[in-house]
C-alpha positions in Angstrom: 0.0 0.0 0.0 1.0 3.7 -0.8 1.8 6.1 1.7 -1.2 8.4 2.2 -0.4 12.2 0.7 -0.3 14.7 3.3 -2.7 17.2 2.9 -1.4 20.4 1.2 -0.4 23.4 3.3 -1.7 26.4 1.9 0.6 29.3 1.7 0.5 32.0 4.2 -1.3 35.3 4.2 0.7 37.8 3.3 0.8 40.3 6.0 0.0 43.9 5.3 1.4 46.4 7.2 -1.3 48.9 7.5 -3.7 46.6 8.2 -1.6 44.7 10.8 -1.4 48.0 12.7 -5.0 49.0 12.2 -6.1 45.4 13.9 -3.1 46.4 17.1 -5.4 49.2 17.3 -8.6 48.0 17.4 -8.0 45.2 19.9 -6.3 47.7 22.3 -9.1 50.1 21.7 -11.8 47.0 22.5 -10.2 46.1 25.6 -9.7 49.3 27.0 -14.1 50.4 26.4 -14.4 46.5 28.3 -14.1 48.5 31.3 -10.9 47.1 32.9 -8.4 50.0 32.9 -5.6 47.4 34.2 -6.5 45.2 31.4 -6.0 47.5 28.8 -2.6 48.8 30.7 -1.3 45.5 30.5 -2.0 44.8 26.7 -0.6 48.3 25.4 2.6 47.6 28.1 2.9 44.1 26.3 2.6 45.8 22.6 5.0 48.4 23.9 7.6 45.3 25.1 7.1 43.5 21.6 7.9 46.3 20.3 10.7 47.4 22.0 12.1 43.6 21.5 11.4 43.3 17.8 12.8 46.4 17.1 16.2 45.9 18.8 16.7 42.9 16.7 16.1 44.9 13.3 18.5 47.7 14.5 21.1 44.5 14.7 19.8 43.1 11.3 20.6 47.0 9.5 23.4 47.4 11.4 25.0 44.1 9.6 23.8 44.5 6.7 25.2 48.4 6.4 28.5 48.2 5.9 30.8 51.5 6.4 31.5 50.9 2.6 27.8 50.8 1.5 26.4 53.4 3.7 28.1 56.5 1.3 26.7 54.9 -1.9 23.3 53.8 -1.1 24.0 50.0 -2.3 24.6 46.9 -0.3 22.1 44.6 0.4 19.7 46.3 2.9 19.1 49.0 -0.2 17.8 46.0 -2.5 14.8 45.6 1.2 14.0 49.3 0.7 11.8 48.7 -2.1 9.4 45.9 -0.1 6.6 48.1 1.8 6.8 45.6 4.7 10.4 45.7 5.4 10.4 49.8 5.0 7.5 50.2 7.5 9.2 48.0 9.8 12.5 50.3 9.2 10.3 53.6 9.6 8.3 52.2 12.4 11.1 51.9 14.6 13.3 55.0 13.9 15.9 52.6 11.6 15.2 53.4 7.8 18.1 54.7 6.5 16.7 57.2 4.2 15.3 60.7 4.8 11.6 61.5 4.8 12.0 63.5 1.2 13.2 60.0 0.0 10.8 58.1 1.2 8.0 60.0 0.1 8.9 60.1 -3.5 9.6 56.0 -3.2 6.0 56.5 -2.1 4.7 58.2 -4.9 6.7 56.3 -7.4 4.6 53.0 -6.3 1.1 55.2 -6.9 -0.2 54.9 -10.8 -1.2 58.1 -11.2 1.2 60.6 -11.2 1.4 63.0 -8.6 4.1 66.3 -7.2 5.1 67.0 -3.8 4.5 70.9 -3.1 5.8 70.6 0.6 5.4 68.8 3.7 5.3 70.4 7.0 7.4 68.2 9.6 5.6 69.6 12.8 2.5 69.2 11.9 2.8 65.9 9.7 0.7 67.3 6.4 1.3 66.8 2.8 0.2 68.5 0.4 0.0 67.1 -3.2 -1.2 68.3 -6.5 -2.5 65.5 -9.5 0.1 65.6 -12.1 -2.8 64.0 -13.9 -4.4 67.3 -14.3 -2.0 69.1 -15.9 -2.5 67.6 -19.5 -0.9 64.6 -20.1 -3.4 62.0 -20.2 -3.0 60.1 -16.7 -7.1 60.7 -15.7 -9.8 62.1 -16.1 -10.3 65.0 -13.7 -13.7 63.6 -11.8 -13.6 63.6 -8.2 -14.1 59.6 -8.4 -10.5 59.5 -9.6 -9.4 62.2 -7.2 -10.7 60.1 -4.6 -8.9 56.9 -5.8 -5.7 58.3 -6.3 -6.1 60.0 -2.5 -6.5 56.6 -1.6 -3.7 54.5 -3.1 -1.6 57.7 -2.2 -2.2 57.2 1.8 -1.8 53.9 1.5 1.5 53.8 -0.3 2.9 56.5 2.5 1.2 54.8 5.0 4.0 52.3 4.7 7.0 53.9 3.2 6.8 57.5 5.7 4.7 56.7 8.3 5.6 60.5 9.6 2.6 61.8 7.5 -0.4 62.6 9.3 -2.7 63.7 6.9 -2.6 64.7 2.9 -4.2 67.5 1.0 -4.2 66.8 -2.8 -4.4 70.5 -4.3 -5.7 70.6 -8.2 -3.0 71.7 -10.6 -4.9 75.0 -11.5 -4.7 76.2 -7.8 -1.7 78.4 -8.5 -1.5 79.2 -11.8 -2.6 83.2 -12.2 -5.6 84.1 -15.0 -5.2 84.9 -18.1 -4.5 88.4 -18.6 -7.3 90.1 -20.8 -5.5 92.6 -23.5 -7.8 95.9 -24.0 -6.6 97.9 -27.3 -6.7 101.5 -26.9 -9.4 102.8 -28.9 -7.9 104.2 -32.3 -8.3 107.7 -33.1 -10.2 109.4 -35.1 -9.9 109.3 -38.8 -8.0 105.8 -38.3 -9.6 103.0 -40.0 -10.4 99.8 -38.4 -11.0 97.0 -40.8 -11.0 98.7 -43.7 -13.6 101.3 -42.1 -13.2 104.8 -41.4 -13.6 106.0 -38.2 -15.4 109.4 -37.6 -15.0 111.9 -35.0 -18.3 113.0 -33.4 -18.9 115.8 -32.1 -19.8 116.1 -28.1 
């Protein structure tokens, strides 16, 4: 008689980091409305210890996988994990990404589909603000705020992992700055000039 097959193993999840910290969130948040202040005490003290543990061993992980000679030139093999949205929030999550938050956030908006510029950020208080590249001409959408809203979306997300520093982001629309056309008035021609082919008389007052 044949072995029996082992049942297959299906693959696991993959996990996503937004929504890994959104469910940390919402358990501590349920436990702390159960009513039992030292219960919910206890659970944010043991996501504070995981923490605290988990990211001491990824500050040893980038710290041999820098080397002095890589660090200058932005190669090595921790820049080929800056590209996986996992391992960057990780990195950003605990104060360890090696890049600054300008560099982040255009790795951010490289991963988005529709194209969109950075116009500043304000450190202090965490806000972005954006404007639709998309807008501007070039074919990338179609101006309705359904798209707006989709591109906001994928845009929060993407930072969400790569610069978790952002607190909030305004898209602006790509006419915001841009001045009006300036209307030309002619000076009216004087009299006994002709104006297509016309003359033009004087009258008197």
């Amino acid at each position: 008689m044949s072995a029996a097959t082992p049942p297959a193993v299906a693959p696991p999840r993959a996990v996503d980091a937004v929504e890994a910290g959104q469910r940390v969130e919402e358990l501590l948040d349920r436990l702390t409305t159960i009513g039992d202040h030292e219960v919910g005490a206890a659970a944010e003290d043991l996501v504070r210890v995981l923490m605290d543990f988990y990211g001491a061993g990824l500050a040893r992980i980038v710290d041999r996988l820098s080397t002095p000679a890589d660090r200058g030139t932005g190669n090595g093999p921790l820049a080929a994990l800056l590209d996986d949205e996992l391992v960057s929030s990780l990195l950003a999550l605990h104060d360890l990404h090696p890049e600054g938050i300008g560099t982040r956030i255009a790795r951010a908006l490289d991963s988005v589909r529709d194209p969109v510029e950075v116009v500043g950020f304000d450190e202090e208080t965490g806000i972005l603000r954006l404007r639709s590249s998309s807008e501007a001409g070039d074919g990338g959408g179609c101006g309705c705020p359904s798209t707006g809203a989709a591109t906001l979306r994928s845009v929060e997300d993407a930072l969400a992992c790569f610069v978790p520093e952002v607190n909030q982001v305004e898209m602006e629309s790509s006419t915001t700055d841009r001045e009006p056309p300036l209307l030309q008035i002619a000076a009216r021609p004087p009299a006994g000039t002709s104006v297509a082919g016309r003359a033009v008389e004087a009258k008197a007052p």
